[in-house]
C-alpha positions in Angstrom: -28.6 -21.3 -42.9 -29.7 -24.9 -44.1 -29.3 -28.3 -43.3 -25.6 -28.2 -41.6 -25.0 -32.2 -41.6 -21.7 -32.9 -42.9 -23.4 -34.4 -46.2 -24.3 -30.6 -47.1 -21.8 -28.2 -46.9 -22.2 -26.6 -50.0 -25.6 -25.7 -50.2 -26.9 -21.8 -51.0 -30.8 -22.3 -50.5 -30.2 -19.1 -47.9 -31.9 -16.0 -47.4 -28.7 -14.1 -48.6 -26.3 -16.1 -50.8 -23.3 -17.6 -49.0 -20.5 -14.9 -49.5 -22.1 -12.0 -50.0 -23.6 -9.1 -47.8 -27.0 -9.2 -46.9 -27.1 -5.2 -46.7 -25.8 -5.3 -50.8 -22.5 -3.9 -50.1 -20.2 -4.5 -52.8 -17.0 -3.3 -53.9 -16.0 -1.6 -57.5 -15.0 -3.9 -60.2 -11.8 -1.7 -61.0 -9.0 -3.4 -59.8 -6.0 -1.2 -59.8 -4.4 -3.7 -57.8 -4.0 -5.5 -61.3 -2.2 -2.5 -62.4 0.3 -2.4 -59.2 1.1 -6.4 -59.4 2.1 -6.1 -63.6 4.1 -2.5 -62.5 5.8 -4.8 -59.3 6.5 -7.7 -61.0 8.5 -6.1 -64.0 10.8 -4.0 -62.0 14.6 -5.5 -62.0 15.7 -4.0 -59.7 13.5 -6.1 -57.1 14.9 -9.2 -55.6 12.8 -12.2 -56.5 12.8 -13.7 -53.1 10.6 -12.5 -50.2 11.9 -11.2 -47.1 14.5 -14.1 -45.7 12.2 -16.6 -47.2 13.0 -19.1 -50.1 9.2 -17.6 -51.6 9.2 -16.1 -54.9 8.2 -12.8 -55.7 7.3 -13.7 -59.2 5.3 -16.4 -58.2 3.2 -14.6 -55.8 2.8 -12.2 -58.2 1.4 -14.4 -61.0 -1.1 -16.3 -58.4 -2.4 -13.1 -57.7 -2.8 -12.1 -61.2 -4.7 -15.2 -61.8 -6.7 -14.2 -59.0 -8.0 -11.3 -60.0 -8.6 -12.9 -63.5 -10.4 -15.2 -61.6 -12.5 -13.4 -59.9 -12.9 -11.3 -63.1 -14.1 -13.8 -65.3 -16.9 -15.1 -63.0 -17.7 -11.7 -62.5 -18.3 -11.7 -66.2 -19.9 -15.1 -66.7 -23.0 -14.5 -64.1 -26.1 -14.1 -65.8 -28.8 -12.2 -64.7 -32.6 -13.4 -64.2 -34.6 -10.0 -63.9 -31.6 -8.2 -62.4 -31.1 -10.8 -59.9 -27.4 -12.8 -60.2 -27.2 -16.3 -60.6 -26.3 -17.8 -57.1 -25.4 -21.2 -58.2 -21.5 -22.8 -57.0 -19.3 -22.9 -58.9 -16.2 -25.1 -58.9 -12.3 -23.9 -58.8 -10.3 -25.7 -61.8 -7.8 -28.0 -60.2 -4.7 -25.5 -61.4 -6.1 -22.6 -59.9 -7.3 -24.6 -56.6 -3.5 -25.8 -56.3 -2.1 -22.3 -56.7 -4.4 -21.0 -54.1 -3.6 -23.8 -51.8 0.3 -23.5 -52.0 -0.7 -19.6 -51.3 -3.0 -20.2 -48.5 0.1 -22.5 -46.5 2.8 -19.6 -47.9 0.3 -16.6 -45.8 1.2 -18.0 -42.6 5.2 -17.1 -43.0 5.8 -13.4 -41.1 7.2 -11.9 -44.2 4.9 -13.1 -46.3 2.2 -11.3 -44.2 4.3 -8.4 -44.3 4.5 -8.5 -48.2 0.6 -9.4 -48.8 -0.2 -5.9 -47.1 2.1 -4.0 -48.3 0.6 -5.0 -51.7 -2.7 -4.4 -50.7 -3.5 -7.9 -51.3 -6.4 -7.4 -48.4 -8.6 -5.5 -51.2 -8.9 -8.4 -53.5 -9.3 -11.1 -50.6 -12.6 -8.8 -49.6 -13.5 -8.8 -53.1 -13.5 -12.6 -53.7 -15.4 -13.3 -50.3 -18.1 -10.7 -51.5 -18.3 -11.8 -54.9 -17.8 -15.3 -55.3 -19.8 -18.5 -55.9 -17.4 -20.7 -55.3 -17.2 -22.4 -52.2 -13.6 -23.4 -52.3 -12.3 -20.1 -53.6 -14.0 -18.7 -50.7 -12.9 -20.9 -48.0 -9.1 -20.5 -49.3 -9.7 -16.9 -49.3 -11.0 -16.4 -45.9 -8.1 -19.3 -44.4 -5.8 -16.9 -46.2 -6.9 -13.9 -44.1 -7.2 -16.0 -40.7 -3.7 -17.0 -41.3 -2.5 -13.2 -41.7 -4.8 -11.4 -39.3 -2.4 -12.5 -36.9 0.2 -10.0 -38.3 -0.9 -6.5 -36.3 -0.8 -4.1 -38.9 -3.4 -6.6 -41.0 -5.5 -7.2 -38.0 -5.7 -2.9 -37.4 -6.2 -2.8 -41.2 -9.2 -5.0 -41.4 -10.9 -3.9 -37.6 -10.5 -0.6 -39.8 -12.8 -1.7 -42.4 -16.4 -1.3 -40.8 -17.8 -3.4 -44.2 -15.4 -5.9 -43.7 -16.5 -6.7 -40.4 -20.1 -6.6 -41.1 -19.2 -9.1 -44.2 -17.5 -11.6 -41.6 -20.1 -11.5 -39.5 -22.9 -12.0 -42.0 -21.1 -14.6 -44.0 -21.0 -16.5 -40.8 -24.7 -17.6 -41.9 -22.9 -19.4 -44.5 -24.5 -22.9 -45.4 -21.5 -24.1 -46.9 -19.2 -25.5 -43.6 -15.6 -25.6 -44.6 -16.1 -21.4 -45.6 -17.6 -21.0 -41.6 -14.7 -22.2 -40.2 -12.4 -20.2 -41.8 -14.3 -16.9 -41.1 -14.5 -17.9 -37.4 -11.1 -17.9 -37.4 -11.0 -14.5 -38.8 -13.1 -13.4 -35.9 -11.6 -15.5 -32.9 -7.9 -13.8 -34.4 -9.1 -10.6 -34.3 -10.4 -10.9 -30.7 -7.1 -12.3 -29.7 -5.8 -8.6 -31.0 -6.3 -6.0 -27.9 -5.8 -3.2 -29.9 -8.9 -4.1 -32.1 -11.2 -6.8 -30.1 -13.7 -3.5 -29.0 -14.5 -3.0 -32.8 -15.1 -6.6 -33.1 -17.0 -7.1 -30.4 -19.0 -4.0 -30.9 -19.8 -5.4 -34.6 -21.3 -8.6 -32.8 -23.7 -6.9 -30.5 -24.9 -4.8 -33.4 -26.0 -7.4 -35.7 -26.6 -9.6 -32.0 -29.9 -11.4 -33.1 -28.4 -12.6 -36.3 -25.3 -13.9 -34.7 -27.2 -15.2 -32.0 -30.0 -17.1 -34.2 -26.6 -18.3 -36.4 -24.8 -19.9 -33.4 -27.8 -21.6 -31.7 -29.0 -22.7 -35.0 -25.6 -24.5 -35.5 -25.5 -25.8 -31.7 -28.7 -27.4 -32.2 -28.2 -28.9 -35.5 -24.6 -28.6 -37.1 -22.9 -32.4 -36.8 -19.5 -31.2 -38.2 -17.7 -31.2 -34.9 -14.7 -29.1 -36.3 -17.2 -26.3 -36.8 -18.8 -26.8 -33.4 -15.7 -27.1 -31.9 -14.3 -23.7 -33.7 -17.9 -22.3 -32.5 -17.1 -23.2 -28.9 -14.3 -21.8 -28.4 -15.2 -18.8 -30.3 -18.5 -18.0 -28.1 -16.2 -18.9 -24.7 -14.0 -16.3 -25.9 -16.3 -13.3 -27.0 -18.4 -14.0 -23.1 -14.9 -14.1 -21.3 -14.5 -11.0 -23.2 -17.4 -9.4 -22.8 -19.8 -9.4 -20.1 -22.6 -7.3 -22.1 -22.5 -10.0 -24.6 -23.7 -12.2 -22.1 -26.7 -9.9 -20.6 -27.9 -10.0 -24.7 -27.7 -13.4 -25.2 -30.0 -13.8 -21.9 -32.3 -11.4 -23.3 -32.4 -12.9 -26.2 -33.5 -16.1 -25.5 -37.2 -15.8 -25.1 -37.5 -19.1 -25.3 -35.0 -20.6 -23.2 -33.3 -22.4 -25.7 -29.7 -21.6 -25.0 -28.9 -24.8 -22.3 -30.7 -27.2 -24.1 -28.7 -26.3 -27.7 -25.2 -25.7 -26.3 -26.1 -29.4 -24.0 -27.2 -30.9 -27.6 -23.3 -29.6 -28.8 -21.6 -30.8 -26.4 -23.6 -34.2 -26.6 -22.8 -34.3 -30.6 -19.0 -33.5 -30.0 -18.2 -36.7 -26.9 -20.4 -39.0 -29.3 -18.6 -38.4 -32.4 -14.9 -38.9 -30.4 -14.9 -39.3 -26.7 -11.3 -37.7 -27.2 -13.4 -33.8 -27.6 -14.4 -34.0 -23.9 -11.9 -31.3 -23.1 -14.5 -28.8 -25.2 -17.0 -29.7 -23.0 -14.9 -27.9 -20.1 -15.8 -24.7 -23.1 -19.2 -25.3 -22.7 -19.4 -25.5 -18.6 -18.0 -21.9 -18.3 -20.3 -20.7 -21.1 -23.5 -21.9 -19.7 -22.0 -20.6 -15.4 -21.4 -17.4 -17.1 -25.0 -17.2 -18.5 -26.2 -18.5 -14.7 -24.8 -15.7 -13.0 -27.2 -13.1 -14.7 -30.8 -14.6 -14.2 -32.3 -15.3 -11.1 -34.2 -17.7 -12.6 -32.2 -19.6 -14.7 -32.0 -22.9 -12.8 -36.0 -23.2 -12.9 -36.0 -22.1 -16.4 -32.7 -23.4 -17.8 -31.4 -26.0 -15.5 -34.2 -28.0 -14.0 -36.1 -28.2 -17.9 -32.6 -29.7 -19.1 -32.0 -31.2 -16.0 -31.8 -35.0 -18.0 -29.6 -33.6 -20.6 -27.3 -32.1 -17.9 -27.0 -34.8 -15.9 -26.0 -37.2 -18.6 -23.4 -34.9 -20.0 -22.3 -34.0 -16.4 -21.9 -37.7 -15.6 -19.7 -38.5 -19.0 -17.6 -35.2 -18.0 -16.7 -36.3 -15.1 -16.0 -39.8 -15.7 -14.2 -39.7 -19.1 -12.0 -36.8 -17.8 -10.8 -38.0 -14.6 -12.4 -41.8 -14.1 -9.7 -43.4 -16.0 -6.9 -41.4 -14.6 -5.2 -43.6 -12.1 -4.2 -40.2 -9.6 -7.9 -38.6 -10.8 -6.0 -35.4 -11.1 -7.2 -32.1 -11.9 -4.2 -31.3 -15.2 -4.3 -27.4 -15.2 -5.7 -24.4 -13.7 -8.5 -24.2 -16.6 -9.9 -27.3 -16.1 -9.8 -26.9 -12.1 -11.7 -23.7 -13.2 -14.3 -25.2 -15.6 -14.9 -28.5 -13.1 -15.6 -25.7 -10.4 -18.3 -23.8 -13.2 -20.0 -27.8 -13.5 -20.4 -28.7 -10.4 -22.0 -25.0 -9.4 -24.7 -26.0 -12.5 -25.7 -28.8 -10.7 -25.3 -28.0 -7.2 -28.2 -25.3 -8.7 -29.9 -28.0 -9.9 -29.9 -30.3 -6.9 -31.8 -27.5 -4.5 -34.8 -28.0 -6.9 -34.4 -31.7 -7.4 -35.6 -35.0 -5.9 -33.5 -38.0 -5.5 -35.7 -39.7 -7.7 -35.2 -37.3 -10.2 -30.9 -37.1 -10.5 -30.3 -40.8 -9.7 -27.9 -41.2 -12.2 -25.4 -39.0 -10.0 -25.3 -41.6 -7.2 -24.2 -44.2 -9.9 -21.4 -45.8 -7.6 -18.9 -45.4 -10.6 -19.7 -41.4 -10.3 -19.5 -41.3 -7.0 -16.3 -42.9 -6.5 -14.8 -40.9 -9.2 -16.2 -37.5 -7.0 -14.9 -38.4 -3.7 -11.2 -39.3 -5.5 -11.1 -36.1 -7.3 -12.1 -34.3 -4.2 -9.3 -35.7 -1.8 -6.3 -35.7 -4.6 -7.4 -31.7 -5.3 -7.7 -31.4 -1.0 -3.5 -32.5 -1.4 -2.8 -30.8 -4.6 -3.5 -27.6 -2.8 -2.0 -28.3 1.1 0.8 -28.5 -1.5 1.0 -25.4 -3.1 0.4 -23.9 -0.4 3.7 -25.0 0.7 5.2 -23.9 -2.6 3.9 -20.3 -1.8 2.3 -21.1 -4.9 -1.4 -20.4 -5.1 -3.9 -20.7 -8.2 -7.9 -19.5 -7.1 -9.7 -22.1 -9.8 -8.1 -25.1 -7.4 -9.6 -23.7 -4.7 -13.2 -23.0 -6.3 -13.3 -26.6 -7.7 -12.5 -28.0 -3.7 -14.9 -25.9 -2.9 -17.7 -27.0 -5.4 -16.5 -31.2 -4.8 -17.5 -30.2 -0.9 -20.6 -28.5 -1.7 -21.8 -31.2 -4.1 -20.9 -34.0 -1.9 -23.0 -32.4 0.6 -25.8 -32.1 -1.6 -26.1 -35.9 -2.6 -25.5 -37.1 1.1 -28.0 -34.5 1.6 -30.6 -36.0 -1.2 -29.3 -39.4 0.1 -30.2 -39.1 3.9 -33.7 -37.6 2.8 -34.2 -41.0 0.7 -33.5 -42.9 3.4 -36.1 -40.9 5.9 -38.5 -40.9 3.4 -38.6 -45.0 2.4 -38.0 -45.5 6.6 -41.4 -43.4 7.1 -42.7 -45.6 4.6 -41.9 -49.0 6.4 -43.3 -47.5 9.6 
C-alpha cells in the first residue's frame, strides 16, 4: 500500500495490483451467467417487475449484460509485457458508471437481494473485483456486495467461498481508498452475521501479519478519515469478537508500534472535525483490550506515548462532556469506553511524575472530571431506584474515583516535594 493521503487514492504502485489476488487466483473467463441472463430475460412468461418492487427485470437484466461485456472487453484489451498484464487504471465510461450506480443504490432493496442470488449475480461481482483495473468499477462492485451481504443466504454464500474471503482480505491492501471502504464493509457485514463471523475471523488470523501490517500502515498514515473511521470500527469489532485476535496483534507488534499508530488516528480524525470524537470512544476500548494481555504494556506502550495519550485524553474528555451543561455520560457505551480511558491513564499515572502529566491538572480538565464524576455518582443512586442497573456506569464511577485519587495523589507529592525544597 502507498501513499494513502486523500490526494492519491487511485494509485497501483503495490506489491500486488489493487483488485487482484496476491496468491494468482483467478476465476474462468467462461461466463455462463451470460447465457442464463439472455435465456431470463426472453421468457414471457416472467413479470417484468421484481418482487413488490417498482425495479425492472429487463433493466437489471441488461446492466448486467453490459457487465459482463464490460468486464469482457477489458479482459480482452490488456496487453501483455513478457506475460505479465498491464496494471494500469482504467476509467468507467460515464453510461456504464451511471448504470452501475443506479444498480449499486437498487442492491440494497430485500428483493432485489433476493433476485441478485438467485441469478448468481455473486459470480460475476468476484469476477470484476479479481479482474479489473478500474477503480470505480471496483468500488461499485464491492459497495454492491456490502449492500447485499446483509441478506443471509448471500452472506452464507460468500463465508462459503474460501477464495472469496482470501480476495477481501488481500484487496484490503488496496492503494486506491474509495475500493477499501467498500470491502471493509464487506467484512464488518459479514462479522455482524453469527452464522458466518468464525469463517471470517478465522480468514483474518490466517493471513494476520498482512492484515495487521495493512491496518497499522493506514493508522499511521491514511488522512481519509471515512476510511479510518470504517477501520475503527472494523478492528473494535473483530477484538470484541475475538479475544485470540488480540493475543496476535500483541505478538505482533515487536516494535511497539500499535498505541502510538491507533493515538496518531485518533489524533488525525478530532483534527479534521472535532464532531468524530465519538470514534475516539472506538479507540479507548481497542487500546484497554490490548492492556489487559501484557504485563508490560504501560512501560512499553503507555508511558513511551505517554504525550500523545495525554493530549488525546485531555481533548476526549473535554470536547465530549466539557461543553455539556449536565456533563452527562449519553449511553451505556460511552460510560463503558470513559471507564477503558481513564484505566489507560490511571496505568500511566503509577509510572509518572507530576511534572511529566501536567496537562491533566489543567483546571478546565479538572473541573470537567470532578462534574462528570458527581452527575454519574446520581445517575446511578438513580437507577438503582429504578431497579434498573447497567455495569459500564458503575466501572466509569469507579475509574473517575480512582483517577481523582491518583492526581490528588501526584498533587500532594508536588506539594511535599517543593515544601522540602523551601526548607
Amino acid at each position: 500500500m502507498n501513499d494513502l493521503s486523500e490526494d492519491n487514492t487511485n494509485g497501483t504502485d503495490n506489491v500486488q495490483s489493487d483488485h487482484e489476488l496476491s496468491n494468482g487466483v483467478t476465476i474462468g473467463n467462461d461466463y455462463s451467467l451470460l447465457d442464463v441472463l439472455n435465456e431470463d430475460s426472453t421468457d414471457s412468461q416472467l413479470s417484468d417487475t421484481i418482487g413488490d418492487t417498482v425495479f425492472s427485470r429487463h433493466w437489471l437484466f441488461k446492466c448486467l449484460v453490459n457487465t459482463v461485456k464490460l468486464i469482457n472487453k477489458e479482459g480482452n484489451n490488456q496487453t501483455n509485457d513478457d506475460e505479465n498484464i498491464s496494471q494500469e487504471p482504467i476509467e468507467l465510461d460515464d453510461k456504464s458508471e451511471e448504470e452501475l450506480s443506479i444498480l449499486w443504490d437498487m442492491s440494497a432493496n430485500e428483493d432485489v437481494m433476493s433476485f441478485l442470488n438467485d441469478i448468481k449475480a455473486i459470480d460475476l461481482f468476484e469476477t470484476i473485483i479479481v479482474r479489473t483495473n478500474s477503480p470505480r468499477f471496483a468500488e461499485i462492485t464491492a459497495g454492491i456486495l456490502a449492500n447485499i451481504a446483509i441478506n443471509r443466504d448471500i452472506c452464507l454464500n460468500l463465508a462459503n467461498r474460501p477464495n472469496f474471503r482470501q480476495l477481501i482480505i488481500d484487496t484490503i491492501s488496496s492503494s486506491d481508498i474509495p475500493f477499501v471502504i467498500q470491502i471493509v464493509r464487506i467484512i464488518s457485514t459479514c462479522l455482524s452475521n453469527e452464522e458466518v463471523k468464525s469463517l471470517w475471523l478465522q480468514t483474518i488470523k490466517d493471513n494476520s501479519h498482512q492484515f495487521l501490517h495493512n491496518i497499522q500502515y493506514t493508522f499511521e498514515n491514511c488522512l481519509n478519515c471515512d476510511l479510518l473511521k470504517s477501520i475503527v470500527l472494523l478492528i473494535n469489532k473483530i477484538v470484541y469478537l475475538d479475544d485470540q485476535f488480540v493475543n496476535i496483534w500483541i505478538t505482533y507488534d515487536t516494535r511497539y508500534e500499535t498505541v502510538k499508530c491507533l493515538l496518531n488516528a485518533g489524533q488525525q480524525l478530532v483534527d479534521e472535525d472535532s464532531e468524530n470524537i465519538e470514534f475516539i470512544d472506538y479507540i479507548w476500548l481497542i487500546i484497554h483490550s490490548l492492556s489487559l494481555l501484557r504485563d508490560d504494556f504501560t512501560e512499553c506502550h503507555l508511558i513511551c506515548n505517554r504525550n500523545e495519550l495525554l493530549s488525546l485524553f485531555c481533548q476526549y474528555i473535554i470536547d465530549s462532556f466539557g461543553d455539556s451543561v449536565d456533563y452527562v455520560i449519553a449511553s451505556a457505551h460511552r460510560a463503558g469506553s470513559l471507564s477503558a480511558a481513564i484505566s489507560l491513564i490511571n496505568q500511566m499515572l503509577c509510572l509518572s511524575t507530576y511534572s511529566s502529566v501536567e496537562q491533566l491538572f489543567d483546571p478546565q480538565m479538572l473541573d470537567c472530571l470532578r462534574q462528570i464524576h458527581l452527575n454519574c455518582d446520581e445517575y446511578i443512586k438513580q437507577l438503582a431506584t429504578e431497579a434498573s442497573h447497567d455495569v459500564n456506569y458503575q466501572l466509569a464511577l469507579d475509574a473517575l474515583k480512582a483517577i481523582q485519587k491518583s492526581v490528588q495523589n501526584l498533587a500532594q507529592k508536588r506539594r511535599n516535594s517543593c515544601l522540602e525544597k523551601s526548607i
